[in-house]
N, CA, C and O atoms as CSV, one atom per row, in Angstrom:
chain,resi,resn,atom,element,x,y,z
A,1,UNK,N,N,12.250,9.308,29.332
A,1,UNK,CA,C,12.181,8.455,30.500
A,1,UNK,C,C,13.587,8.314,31.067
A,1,UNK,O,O,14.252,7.416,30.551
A,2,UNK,N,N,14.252,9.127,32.164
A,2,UNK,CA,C,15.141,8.852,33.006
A,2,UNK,C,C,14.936,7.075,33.622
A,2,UNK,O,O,13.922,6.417,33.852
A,3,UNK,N,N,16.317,6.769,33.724
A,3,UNK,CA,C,16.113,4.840,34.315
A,3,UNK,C,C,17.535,5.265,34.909
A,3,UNK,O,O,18.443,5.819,34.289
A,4,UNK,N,N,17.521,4.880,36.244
A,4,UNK,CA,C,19.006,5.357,37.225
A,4,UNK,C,C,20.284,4.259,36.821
A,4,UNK,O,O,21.498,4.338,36.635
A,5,UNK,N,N,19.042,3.010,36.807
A,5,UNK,CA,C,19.925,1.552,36.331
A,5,UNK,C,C,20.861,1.980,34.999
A,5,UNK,O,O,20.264,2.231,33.953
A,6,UNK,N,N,22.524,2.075,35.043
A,6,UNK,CA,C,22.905,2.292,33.610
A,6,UNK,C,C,22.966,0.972,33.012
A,6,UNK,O,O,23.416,0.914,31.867
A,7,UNK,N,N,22.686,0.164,33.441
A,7,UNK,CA,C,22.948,-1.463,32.624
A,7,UNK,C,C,21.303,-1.790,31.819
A,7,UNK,O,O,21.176,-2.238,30.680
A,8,UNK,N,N,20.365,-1.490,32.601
A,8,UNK,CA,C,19.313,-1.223,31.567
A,8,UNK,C,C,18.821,-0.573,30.665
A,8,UNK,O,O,18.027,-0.781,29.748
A,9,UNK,N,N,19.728,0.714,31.258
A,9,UNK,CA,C,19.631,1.741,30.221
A,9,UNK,C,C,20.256,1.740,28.753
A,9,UNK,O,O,19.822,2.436,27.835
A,10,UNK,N,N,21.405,0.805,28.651
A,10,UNK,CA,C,22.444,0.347,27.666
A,10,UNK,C,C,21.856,-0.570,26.863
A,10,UNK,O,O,22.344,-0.723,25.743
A,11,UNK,N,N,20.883,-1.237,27.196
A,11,UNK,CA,C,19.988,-2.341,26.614
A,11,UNK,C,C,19.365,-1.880,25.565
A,11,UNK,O,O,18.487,-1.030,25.708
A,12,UNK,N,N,19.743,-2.403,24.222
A,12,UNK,CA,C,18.594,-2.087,22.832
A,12,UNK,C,C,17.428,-2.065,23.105
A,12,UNK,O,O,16.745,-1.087,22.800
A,13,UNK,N,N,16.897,-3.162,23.762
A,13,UNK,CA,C,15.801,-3.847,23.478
A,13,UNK,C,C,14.855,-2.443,24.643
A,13,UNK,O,O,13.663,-2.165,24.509
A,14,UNK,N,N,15.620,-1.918,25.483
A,14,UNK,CA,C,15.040,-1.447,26.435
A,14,UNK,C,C,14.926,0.343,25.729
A,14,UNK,O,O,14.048,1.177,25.947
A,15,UNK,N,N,15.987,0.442,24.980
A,15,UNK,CA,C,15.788,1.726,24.357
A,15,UNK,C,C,14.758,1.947,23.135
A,15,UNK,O,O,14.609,3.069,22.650
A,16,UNK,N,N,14.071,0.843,22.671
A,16,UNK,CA,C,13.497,0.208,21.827
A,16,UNK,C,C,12.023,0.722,22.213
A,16,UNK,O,O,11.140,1.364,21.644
A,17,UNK,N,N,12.190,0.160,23.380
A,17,UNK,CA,C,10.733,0.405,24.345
A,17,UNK,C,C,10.203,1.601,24.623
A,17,UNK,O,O,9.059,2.032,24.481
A,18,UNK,N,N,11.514,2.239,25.175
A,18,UNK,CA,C,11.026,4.051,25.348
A,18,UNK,C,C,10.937,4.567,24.060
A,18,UNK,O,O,9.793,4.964,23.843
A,19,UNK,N,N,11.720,4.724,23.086
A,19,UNK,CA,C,11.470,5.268,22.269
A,19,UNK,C,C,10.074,4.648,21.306
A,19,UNK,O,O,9.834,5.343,20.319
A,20,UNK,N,N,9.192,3.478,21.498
A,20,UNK,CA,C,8.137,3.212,20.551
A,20,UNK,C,C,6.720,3.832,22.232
A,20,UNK,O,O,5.502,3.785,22.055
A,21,UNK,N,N,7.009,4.050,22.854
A,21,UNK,CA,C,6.519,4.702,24.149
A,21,UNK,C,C,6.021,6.353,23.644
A,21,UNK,O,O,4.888,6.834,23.643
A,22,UNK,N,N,7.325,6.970,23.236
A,22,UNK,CA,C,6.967,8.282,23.471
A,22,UNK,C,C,6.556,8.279,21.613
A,22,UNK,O,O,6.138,9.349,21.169
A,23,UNK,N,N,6.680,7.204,20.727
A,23,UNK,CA,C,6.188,7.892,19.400
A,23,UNK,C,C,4.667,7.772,19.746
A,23,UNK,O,O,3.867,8.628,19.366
A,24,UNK,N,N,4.231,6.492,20.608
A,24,UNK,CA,C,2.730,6.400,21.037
A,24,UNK,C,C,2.012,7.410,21.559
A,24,UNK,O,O,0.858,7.633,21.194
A,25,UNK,N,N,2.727,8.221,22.598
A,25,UNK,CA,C,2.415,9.366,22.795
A,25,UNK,C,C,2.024,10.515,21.795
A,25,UNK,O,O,0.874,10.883,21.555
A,26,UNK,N,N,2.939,10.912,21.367
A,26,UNK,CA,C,2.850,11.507,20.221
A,26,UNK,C,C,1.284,11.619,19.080
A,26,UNK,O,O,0.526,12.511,18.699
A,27,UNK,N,N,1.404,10.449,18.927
A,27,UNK,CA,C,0.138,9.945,18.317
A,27,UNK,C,C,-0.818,9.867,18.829
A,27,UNK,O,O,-1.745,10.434,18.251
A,28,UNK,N,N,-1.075,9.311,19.862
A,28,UNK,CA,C,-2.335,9.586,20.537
A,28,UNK,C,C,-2.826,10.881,21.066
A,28,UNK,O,O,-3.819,10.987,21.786
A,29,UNK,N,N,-2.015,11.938,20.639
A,29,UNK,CA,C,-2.886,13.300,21.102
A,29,UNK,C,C,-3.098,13.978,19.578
A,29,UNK,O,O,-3.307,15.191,19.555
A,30,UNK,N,N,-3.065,13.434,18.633
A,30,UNK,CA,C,-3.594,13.582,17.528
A,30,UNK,C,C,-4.855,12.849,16.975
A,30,UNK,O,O,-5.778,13.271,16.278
A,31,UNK,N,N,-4.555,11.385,17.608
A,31,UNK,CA,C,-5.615,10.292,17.333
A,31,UNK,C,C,-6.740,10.313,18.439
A,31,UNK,O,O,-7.561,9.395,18.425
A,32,UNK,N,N,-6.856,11.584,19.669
A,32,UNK,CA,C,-7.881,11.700,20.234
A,32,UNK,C,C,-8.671,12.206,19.433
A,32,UNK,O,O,-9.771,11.652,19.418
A,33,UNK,N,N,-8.550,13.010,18.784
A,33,UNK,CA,C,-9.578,13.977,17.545
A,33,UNK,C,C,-10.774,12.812,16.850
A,33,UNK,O,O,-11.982,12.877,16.625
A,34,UNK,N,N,-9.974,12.013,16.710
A,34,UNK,CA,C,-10.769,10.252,15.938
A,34,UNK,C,C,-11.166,9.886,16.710
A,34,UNK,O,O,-11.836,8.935,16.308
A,35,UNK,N,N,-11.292,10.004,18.152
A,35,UNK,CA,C,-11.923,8.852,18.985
A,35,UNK,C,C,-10.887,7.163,18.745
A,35,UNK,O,O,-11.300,6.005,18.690
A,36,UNK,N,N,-9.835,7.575,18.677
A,36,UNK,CA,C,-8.927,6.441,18.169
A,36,UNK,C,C,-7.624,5.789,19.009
A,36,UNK,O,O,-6.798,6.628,19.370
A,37,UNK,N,N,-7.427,4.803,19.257
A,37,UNK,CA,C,-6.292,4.292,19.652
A,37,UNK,C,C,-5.067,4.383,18.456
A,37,UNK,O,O,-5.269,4.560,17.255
A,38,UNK,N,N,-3.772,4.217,19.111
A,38,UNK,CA,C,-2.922,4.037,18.021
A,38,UNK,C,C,-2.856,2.448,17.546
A,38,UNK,O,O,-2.238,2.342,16.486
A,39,UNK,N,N,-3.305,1.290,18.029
A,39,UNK,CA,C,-3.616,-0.166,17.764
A,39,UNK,C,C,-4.774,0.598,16.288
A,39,UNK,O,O,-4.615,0.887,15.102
A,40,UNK,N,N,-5.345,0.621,16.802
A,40,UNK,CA,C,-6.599,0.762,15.871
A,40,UNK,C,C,-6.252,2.101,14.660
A,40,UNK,O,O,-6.773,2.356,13.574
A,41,UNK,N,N,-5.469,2.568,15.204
A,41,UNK,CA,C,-4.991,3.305,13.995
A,41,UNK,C,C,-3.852,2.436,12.763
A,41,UNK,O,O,-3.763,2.475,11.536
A,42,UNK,N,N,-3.392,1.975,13.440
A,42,UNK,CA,C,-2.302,0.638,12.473
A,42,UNK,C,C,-2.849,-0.337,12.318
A,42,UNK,O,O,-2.120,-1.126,11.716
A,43,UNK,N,N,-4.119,-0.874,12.625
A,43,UNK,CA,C,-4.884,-1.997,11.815
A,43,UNK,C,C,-5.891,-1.042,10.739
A,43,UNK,O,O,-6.495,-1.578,9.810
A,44,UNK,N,N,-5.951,0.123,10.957
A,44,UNK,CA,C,-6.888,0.944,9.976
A,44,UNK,C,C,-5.835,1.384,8.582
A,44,UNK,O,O,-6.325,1.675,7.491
A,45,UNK,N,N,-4.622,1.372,8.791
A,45,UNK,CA,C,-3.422,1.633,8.002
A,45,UNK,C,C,-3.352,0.143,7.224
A,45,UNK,O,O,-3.464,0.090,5.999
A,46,UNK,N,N,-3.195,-0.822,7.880
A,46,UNK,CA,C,-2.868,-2.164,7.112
A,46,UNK,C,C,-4.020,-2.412,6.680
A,46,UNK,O,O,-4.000,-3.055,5.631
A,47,UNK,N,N,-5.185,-2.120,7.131
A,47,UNK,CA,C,-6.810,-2.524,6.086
A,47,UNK,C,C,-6.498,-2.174,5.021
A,47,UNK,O,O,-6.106,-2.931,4.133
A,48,UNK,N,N,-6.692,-0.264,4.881
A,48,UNK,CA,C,-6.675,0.633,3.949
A,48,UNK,C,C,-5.662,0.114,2.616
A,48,UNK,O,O,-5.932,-0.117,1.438
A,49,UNK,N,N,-4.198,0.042,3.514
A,49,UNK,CA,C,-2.996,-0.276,2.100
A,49,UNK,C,C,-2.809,-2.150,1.837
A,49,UNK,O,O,-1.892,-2.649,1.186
A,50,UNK,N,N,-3.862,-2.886,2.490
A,50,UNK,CA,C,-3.496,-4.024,1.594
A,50,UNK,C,C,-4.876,-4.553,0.858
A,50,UNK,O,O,-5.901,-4.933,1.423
A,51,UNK,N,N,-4.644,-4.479,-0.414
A,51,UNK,CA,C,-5.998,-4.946,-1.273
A,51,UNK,C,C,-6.099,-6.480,-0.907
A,51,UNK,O,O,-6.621,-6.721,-1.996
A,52,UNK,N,N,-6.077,-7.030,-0.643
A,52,UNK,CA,C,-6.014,-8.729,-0.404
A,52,UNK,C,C,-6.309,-9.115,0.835
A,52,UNK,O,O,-6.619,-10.258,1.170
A,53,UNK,N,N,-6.200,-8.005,1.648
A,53,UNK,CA,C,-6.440,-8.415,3.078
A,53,UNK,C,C,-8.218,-8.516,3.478
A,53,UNK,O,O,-8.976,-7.720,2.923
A,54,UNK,N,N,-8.664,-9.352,4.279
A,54,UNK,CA,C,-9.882,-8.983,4.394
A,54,UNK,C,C,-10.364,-9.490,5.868
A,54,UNK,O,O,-9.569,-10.170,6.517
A,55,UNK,N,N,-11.177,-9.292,6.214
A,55,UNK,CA,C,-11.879,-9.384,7.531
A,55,UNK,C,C,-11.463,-10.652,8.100
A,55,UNK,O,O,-11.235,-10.500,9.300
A,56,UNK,N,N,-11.242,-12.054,7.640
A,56,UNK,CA,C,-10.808,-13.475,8.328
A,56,UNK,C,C,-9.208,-13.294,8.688
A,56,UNK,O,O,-8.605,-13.719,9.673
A,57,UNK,N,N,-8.617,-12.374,7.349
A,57,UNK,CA,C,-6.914,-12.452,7.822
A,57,UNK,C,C,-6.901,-11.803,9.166
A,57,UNK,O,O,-5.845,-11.692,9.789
């Protein structure tokens, strides 16, 4: 993602953003195969690896 602004561009929080942007990408053309979001792929990850967790948490 080109941003012309260099003062936003310098921003953590904003480089933070693009870069969790394009890992989403990434993932979601793998997680089409599942019929899957990447949300629903990381609540299917935290089901799976926590024994204690259950449907009310």
């Amino acid at each position: 993602m080109y941003v012309e602004n260099s003062y936003l561009s310098k921003q953590l929080c904003f480089l933070f953003y693009v870069s969790s942007k394009e890992i989403i990408k990434k993932y979601t053309n793998y997680l089409k195969e599942y019929d899957l979001t990447y949300t629903g792929y990381i609540v299917l990850m935290a089901i799976e690896n926590d024994e204690k967790l259950n449907i009310k948490n």
